[in-house]
C-alpha positions as CSV (number, residue, x, y, z in Angstrom):
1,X,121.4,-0.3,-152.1
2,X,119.6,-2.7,-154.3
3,X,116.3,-3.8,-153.1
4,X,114.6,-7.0,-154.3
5,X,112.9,-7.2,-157.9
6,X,109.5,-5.9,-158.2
7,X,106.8,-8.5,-157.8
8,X,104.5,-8.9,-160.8
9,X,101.4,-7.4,-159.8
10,X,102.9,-4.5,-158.0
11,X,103.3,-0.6,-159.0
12,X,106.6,-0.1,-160.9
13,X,109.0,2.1,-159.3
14,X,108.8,5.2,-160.5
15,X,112.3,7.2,-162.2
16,X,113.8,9.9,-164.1
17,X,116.4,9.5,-166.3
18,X,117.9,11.5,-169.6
19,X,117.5,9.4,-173.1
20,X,120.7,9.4,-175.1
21,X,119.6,12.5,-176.5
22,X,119.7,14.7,-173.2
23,X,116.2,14.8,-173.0
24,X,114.0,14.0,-169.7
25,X,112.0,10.6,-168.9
26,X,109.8,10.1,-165.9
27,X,107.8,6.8,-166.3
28,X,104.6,8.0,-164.4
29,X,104.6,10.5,-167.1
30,X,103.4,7.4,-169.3
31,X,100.7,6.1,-167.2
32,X,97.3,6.2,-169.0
33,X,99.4,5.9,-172.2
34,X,101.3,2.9,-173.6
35,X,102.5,0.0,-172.1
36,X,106.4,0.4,-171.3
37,X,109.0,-2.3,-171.4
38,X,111.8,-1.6,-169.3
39,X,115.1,-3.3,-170.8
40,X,118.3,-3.5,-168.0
41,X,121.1,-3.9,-169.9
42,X,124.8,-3.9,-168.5
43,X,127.3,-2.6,-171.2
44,X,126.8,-0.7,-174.5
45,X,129.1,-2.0,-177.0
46,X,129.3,-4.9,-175.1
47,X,128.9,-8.1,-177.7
48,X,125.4,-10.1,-175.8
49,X,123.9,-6.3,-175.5
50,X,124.3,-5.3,-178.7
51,X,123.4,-8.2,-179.7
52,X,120.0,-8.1,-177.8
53,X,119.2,-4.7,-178.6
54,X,119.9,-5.3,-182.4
55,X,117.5,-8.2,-182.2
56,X,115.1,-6.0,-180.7
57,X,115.8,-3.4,-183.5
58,X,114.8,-5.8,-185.7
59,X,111.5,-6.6,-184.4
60,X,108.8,-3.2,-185.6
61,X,105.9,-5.7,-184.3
62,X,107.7,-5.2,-180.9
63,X,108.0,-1.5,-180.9
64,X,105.1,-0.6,-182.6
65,X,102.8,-2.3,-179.7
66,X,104.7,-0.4,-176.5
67,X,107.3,1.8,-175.7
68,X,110.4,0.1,-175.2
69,X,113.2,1.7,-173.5
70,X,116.9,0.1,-173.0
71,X,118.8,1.5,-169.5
72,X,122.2,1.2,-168.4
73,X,124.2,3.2,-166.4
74,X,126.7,3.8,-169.3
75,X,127.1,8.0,-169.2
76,X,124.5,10.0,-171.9
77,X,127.0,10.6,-174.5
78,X,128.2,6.9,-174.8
79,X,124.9,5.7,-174.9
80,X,124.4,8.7,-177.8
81,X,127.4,7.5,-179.5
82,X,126.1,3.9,-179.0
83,X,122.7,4.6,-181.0
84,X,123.8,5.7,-183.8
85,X,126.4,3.1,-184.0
86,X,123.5,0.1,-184.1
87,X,120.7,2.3,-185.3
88,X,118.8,2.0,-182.6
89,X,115.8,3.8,-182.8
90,X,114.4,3.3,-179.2
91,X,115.2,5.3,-176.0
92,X,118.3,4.4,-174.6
93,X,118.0,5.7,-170.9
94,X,121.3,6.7,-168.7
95,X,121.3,5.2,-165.2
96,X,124.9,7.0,-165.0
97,X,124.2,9.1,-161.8
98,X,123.3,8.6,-158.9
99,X,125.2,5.3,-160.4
100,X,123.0,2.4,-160.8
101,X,120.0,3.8,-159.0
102,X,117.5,2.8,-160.8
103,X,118.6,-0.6,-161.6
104,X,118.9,-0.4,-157.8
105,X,115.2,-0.1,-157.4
106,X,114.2,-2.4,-159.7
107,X,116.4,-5.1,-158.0
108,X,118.9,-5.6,-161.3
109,X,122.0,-4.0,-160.0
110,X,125.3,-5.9,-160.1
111,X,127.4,-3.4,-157.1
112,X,130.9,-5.4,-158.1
113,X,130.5,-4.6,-161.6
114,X,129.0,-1.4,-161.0
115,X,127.0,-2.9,-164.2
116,X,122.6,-3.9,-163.8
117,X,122.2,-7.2,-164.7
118,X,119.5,-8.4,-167.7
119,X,116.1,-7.5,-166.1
120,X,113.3,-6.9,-168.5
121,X,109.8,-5.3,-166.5
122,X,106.6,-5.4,-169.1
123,X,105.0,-2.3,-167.3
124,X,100.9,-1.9,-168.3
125,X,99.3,2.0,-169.0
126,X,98.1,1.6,-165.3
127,X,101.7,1.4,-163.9
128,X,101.6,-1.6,-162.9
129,X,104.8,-4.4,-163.8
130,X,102.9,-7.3,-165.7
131,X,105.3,-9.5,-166.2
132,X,109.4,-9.9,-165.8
133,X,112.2,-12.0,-166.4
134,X,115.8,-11.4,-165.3
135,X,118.5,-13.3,-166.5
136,X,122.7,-13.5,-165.3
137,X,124.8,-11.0,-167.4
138,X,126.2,-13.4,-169.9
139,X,123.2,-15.1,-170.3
140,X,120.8,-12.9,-173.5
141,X,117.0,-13.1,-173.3
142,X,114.6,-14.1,-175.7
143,X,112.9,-11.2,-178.1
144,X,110.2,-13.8,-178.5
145,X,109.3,-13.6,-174.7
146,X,108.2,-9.8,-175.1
147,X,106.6,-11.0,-177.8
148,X,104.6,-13.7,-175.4
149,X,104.5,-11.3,-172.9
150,X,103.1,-8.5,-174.8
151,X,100.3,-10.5,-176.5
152,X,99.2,-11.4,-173.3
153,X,98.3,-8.2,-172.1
154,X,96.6,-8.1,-175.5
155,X,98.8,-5.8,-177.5
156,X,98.1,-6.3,-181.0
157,X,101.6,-7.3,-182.4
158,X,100.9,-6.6,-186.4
């Protein structure tokens, strides 16, 4: 069941998930840390989301100043396989199974397409979701906008 998106100004909901390398990710594990930006994307392969997450490749200010990591609920291997395809560096998290549940939480899952929709979630050190934009599944968001929303929490962005 997918609940309403996360107010900014409210705890992020907390997850586990595996990266496309197998390997665990809890995102409480990060408070005290980093900032974490949390990127919903529906389809790897898929031409707007590769797209997106090229543009985002292409952006070291961006990753250098928080911890980006890209989730869909495309199976581990794929989103392995998807990686090395577009060189994408950052962690690419599977919300395979339970299917969709955390774009369920987070208020981004599409049930009909079985797909989450494009919700970004700028999440500060303290856990807390700082800012968030979430956009139809055709329709690609702005790199720029992390870029906005990053400096305003005072990340230095090179």
């Amino acid at each position: 069941m997918t609940t309403a998106v996360p107010a900014v100004g409210s705890q992020a909901p907390d997850f586990t998930a595996r990266n496309q390398h197998g390997e665990q990710f809890r995102l409480s594990d990060h408070r005290g840390r980093r900032a974490v930006v949390l990127v919903f994307y529906p389809y790897a392969f898929s031409r707007v989301c590769t797209s997106e997450l090229g543009a985002l490749r292409d952006r070291p200010d961006l990753l250098a100043a928080a911890d980006f990591l890209a989730v869909s609920c495309d199976p581990m291997f794929t989103l392995r396989a998807y990686a090395e395809a577009e060189r994408l560096e950052f962690g690419l998290l599977s919300d395979f199974w339970p299917h969709g549940a955390i774009a369920s939480r987070y208020g981004v899952f599409d049930a009909d397409r079985g797909a989450a929709v494009r919700g970004t979630f700028v999440v500060d050190p303290g856990g807390v979701i700082r800012w968030s934009v979430v956009n139809p599944i055709g329709e690609a968001r702005s790199v720029d906008d992390y870029a906005d929303a990053l400096a305003s929490l005072g990340l230095d962005l090179g």
